[in-house]
C-alpha positions, 0 to 999 in steps of 0.5 A: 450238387442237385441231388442234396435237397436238404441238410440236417445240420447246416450250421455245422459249416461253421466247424470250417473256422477251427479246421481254418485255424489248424491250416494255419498253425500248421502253415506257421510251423512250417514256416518257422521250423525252416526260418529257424533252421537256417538261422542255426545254419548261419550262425558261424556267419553271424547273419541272424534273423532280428524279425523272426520274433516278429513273424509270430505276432504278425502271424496271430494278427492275420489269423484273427482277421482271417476268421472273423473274415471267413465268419462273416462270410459263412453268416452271409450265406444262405445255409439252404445251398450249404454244399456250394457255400461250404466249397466256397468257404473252404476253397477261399481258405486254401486261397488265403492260407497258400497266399499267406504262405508264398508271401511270407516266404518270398518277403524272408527269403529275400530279405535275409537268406542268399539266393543260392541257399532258397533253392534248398532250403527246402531241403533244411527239415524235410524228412527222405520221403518228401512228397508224402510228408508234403502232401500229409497235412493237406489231405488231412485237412481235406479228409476233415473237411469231408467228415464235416459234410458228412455229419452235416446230414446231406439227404436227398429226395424222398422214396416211396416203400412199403411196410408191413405192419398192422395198423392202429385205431386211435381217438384221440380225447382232447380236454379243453377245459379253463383248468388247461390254462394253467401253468405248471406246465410250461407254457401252458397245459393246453400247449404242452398237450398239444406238442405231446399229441403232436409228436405222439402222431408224427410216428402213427404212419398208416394209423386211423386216428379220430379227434374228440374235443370236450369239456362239460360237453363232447365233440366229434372233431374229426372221425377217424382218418389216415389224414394225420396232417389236417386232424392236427391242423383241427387240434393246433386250432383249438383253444379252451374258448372253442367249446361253449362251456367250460367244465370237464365232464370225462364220461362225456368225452368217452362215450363221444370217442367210444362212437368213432369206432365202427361197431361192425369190428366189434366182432373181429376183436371179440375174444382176442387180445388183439389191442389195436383199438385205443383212445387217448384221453389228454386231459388234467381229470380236474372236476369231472363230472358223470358216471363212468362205471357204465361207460368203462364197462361198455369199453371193456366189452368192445375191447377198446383200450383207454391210454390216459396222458395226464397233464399238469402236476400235483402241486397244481398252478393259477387258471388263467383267462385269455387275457392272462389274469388269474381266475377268481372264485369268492375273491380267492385264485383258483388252483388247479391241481392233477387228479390222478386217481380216477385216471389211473382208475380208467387207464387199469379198467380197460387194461390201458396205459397211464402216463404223465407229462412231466417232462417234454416228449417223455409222455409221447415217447412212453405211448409210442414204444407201448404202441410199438410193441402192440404192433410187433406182437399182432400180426400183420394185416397188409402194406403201408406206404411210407415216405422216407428221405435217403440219406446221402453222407456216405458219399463223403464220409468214405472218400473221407475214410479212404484218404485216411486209410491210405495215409495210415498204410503208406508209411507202413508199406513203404517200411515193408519194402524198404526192409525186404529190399534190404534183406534181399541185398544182404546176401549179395553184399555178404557174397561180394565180400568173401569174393573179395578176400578170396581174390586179395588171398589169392593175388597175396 
């Protein structure tokens, strides 16, 4: 099937074991109900089955060896072609269980049941409609097979679509101080930080996002550009030995983001409360340095929001160097610790947004709900191109659902009919009655 590309979930092929384990208990059932009932039939000529007992044990032994079998063949193949190694997997099952199944019978029936009772025997336990109750089990079987396919998220090549929706202009201020080394945050700050930016522009589609690094000193790593990938590519390559220095100078880092945003647009946003413009400044707020009252003021005059996504934790943690030990100051380890004060005070005076990162993705997930309501309440300026993959489970998730319908309504609509026919020859049985008294009246 070439027109699954990928699977999201390629390992839930191994769901194929347990659905192994229930054909093979249903096999062993059956097998037993019917062995046993043609024991109780022969009882009244004391002809017993001494190895039925034996006929369980047997049965629990292959069944181990058949799913380590079938586990280790799932482990061999490549999950990149899950759908062929999922049909592969499942029709080696069938061909197991049916194989157990036959050769099971013909050593029983040989060897302690006449021959002219194999033929019905058969006949010992089914219920009147026996094609049904036979094929029951096994389209069962089947329709799970196909909701495992399902679930396992089979997707197709990609599409093009385009979007309506405003688009944002972001700068991202990424702080690459020491005191980002630190770890109360695990690994690290600094890659904390970078999974949250991460994942922050994973949803920035359309979106024109610039980089500027600091720490004492700011720069322009990238200006703004629709090109997500190669401005995370610059981000995942910085490190806190990017920049010369080694401070945190935050007013630095905001006049050097406040450039990446073209002046001439200015004027679009005046007296609005359009609040597409936004920096996000990733930082720790430890030992800044500078005056902000200024550079806030111009922020608020160009209507440019300021988001703070503060990194680390109150209690603070060991700087480390590259080598991994602690930093020394006057032979004591210096902890960093979280100020949130002042970045509370940036994020409120530009009418931004204030976020910690406490726990994984809930800082970046908080950023993108705000920008997506900023989106919804703006309105929309043109189309995007947006790529998506097409999801293809449907294909055997209603050919799943079918066989279960119809498995659920045969038995009902068979009782329909039977009562209908049932009520239609009422009548005549009622009317050949009384024919027939009449008839005996009349001969009498």
């Amino acid at each position: 099937m070439n027109i699954i590309q990928q699977w999201n979930h390629p390992n839930l092929i191994y769901l194929l074991i347990p659905l192994m384990l229930g054909m093979l208990g249903f096999v062993y059932h059956d097998i037993w109900k019917k062995l046993r009932a043609h024991q109780v039939c022969m009882l009244t000529q004391d002809q017993r089955i001494p190895e039925l007992k034996k006929f369980a044990v047997v049965c629990t032994l292959l069944a181990v060896i058949a799913v380590i079998f079938i586990f280790f063949i799932v482990l061999v193949l490549p999950q990149t072609t899950a759908f062929i190694s999922f049909l592969f997997v499942f029709t080696l099952e069938i061909i197991i269980i049916l194989s157990f199944q036959v050769s099971v019978q013909n050593y029983f029936y040989s060897k302690y049941i006449p021959e002219k009772v194999t033929q019905n025997i058969d006949h010992f336990t089914v219920k009147p409609n026996k094609t049904y109750y036979r094929i029951l089990p096994w389209a069962f079987f089947t329709a799970l097979a196909l909701l495992i396919l399902a679930v396992m998220g089979p997707e197709g090549g990609e599409k093009q679509t385009m979007l309506r929706r405003t688009p944002l202009k972001i700068t991202v201020a990424f702080d690459l101080s020491r005191s980002m080394n630190a770890r109360d945050l695990q690994p690290s700050r600094l890659i904390a930080a970078k999974d949250e930016i991460q994942l922050l522009l994973s949803h920035s589609s359309g979106d024109e996002v610039g980089l500027v690094l600091f720490s004492d000193t700011a720069v322009i790593q990238s200006p703004q550009t629709q090109d997500i990938q190669t401005l995370l590519t610059f981000l995942n390559m910085a490190n806190t030995e990017t920049l010369p220095t080694h401070g945190t100078d935050l007013n630095k880092a905001l006049e050097m983001a406040l450039k990446t945003f073209d002046e001439e647009d200015d004027f679009y946003y005046k007296d609005t409360n359009i609040k597409t413009r936004r920096v996000v400044l990733v930082t720790d707020g430890e030992t800044h340095t500078g005056d902000l009252k200024t550079t806030l003021k111009h922020f608020q005059d160009r209507r440019i929001h300021i988001d703070v996504l503060a990194i680390g934790t109150e209690n603070g943690a060991e700087i480390m160097d590259q080598s991994g030990t602690p930093l020394q100051y006057e032979h004591e380890t210096v902890i960093s610790r979280l100020q949130t004060e002042t970045l509370q005070q940036i994020a409120n005076q530009t009418d931004g947004s204030f976020v910690k990162c406490t726990t994984p993705e809930m800082a970046a997930n908080n950023l993108i709900n705000l920008w997506d309501a900023i989106r919804i309440d703006t309105k929309p300026k043109g189309f995007i191109s947006s790529l998506y993959r097409v999801q293809l489970y449907r294909i055997f998730l209603y050919p799943a659902y079918t066989i279960f319908i119809l498995l659920l309504i045969y038995p009902m609509l068979m009782s329909v009919i039977h009562h209908i026919q049932k009520y239609k020859n009422t009548p005549l049985q009622h009317s050949n009655r009384a024919n027939n008294h009449h008839r005996k009246a009349i001969h009498e």
